[in-house]
N, C-alpha and C positions, 0 to 999 in steps of 0.2 A: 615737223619739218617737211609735210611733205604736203601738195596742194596743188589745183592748176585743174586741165579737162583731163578725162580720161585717155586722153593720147598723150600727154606729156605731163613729168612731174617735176618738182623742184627740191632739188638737192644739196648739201652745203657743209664745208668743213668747217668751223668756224676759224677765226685768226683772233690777235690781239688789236687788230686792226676794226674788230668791227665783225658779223656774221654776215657772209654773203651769201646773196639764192643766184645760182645760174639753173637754166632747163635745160633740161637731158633728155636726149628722147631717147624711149623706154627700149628700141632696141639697140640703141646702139653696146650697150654690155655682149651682144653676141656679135659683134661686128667682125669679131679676131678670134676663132674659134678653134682654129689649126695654123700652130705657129711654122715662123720657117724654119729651116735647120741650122741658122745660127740661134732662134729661139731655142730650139732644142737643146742644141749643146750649153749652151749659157744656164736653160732649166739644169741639166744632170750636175754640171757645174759646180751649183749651189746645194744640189742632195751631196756628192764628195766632201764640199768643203761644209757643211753641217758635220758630217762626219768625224772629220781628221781634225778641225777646229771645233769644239764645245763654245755658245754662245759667252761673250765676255773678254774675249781675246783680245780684238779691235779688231777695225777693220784688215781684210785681206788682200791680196791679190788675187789674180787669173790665172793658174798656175800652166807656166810656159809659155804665156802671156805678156811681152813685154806693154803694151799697150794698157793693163790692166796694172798699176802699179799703186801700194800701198792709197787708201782715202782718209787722208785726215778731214774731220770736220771739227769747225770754229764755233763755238758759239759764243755770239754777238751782243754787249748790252752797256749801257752806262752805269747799269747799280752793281758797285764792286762787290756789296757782301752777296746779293743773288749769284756772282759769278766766280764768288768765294763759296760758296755754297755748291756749284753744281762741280767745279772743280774736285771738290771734295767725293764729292756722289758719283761721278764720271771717270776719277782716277785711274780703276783698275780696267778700264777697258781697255787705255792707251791711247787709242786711235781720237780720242775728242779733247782740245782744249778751249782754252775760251781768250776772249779777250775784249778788252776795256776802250770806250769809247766816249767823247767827249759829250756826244748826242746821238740820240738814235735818227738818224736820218735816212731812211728806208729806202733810198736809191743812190745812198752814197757811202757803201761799207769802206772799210780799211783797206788799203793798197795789198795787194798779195794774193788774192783769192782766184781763184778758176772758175768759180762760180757763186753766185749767189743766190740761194733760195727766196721765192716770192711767191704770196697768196697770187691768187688767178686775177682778183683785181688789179692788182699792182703788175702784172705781169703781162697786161693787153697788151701795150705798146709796142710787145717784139712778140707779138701775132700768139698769145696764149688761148687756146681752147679752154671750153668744158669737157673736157674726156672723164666718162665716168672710172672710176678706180684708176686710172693711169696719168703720171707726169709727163711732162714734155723737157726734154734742151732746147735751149732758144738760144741765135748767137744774139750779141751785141755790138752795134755799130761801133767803128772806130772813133766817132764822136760820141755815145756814151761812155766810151771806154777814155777817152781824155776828160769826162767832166767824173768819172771816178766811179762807173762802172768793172765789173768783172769782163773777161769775154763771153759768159756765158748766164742764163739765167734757167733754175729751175722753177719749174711750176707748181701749184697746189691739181687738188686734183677737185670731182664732184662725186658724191656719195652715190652708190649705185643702189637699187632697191633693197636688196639683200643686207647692207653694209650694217654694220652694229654705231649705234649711235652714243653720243657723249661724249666729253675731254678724253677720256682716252684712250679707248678706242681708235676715235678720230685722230689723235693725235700718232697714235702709232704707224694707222696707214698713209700721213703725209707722210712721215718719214721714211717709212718701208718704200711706196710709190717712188719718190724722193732717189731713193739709194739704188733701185732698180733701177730709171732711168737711168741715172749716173752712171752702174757697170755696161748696160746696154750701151750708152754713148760711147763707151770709150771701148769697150770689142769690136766696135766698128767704124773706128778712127783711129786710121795709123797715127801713132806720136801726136795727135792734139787730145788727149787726155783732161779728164778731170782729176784734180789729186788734191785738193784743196776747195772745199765747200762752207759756205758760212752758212747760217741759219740766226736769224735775229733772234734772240727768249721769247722775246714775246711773242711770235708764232709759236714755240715749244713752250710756253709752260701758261696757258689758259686755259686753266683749270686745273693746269697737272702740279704736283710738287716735284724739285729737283730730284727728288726719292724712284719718285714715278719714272722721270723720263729717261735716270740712268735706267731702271727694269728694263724698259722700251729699247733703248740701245743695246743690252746686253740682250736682246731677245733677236734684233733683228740684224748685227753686226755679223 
């Protein structure tokens, strides 16, 4: 996966869409080396609530945080037993349900969502980077949002030197990437919050089994 001059290499998470290489340049991993102190506080945050919640639970809030309010996430697909299946495997965390679609049409999810997850290809149009290990919130115009956009778009991310390679691995750190952004966005947006995330299957489960990605969930919830 990895190839290009000695000053820049090529990194990639893969999707169901296809594996993409975008290039990363090799410093940008220490670009953000000392966070600010809403970083900070958001870091200790997450050691507390490790804590007081054991993984499994669903997702949580921001405690005292009105901004920070419960995340349910969607998952997205036309094949009802795949999503009789994850249903099944994702039950006990609470925070994730799914739901059924006539087609998958990868820029036109269900009415309802705060946001929608997208590989980095599919996610240029509303100015998506390659940032190594990190996602982005992207808004969406009020004309995507009437041809049946979210108002918001998350990103995938690109593989840093260090990162662990394969389904899943890879898959865990979209979603981790994924879920950080998402708390980051919304501690530092009064009341325009995320609280409703979709994610298509077919970003989550290539290569992984429904088995797998509930683990992934209950590891990073």
């Amino acid at each position: 996966m990895q190839g290009g001059s000695a000053k820049h290499r090529e990194f990639s998470i893969g999707s169901g869409m296809g594996r993409h290489l975008h290039r990363a340049h090799p410093f940008a991993q220490n670009a953000k080396e000392l966070g600010t102190p809403q970083d900070l506080d958001l870091c200790m945050w997450k050691k507390v609530q490790r804590l007081r919640h054991p993984p499994g639970r669903g997702a949580l809030g921001y405690p005292g945080d009105s901004r920070m309010n419960p995340l349910e996430i969607v998952i997205l697909d036309a094949n009802q037993k795949t999503l009789d299946e994850l249903a099944t495997k994702c039950k006990p965390l609470g925070a994730i349900t799914v739901q059924k679609v006539d087609r998958v049409l990868y820029t036109r999810p269900p009415k309802g969502m705060d946001a929608l997850f997208l590989v980095l290809p599919a996610a240029e149009k509303w100015g998506a980077k390659p940032l190594p290990g990190k996602a982005q919130v992207l808004k969406t115009s009020p004309e995507d949002q009437r041809d049946g956009m979210p108002p918001y778009v998350v990103t995938g991310v690109v593989l840093r030197p260090g990162d662990p390679r394969g389904p899943l691995p890879e898959t865990k750190m979209l979603i981790t990437t994924a879920l950080d952004a998402v708390r980051e966005f919304n501690v530092s947006h009064n009341g325009k919050g995320i609280h409703k995330l979709g994610f298509w299957a077919v970003n989550l489960l290539n290569g992984v089994t429904p088995q797998q990605l509930a683990t992934v969930f209950a590891e990073v919830l």
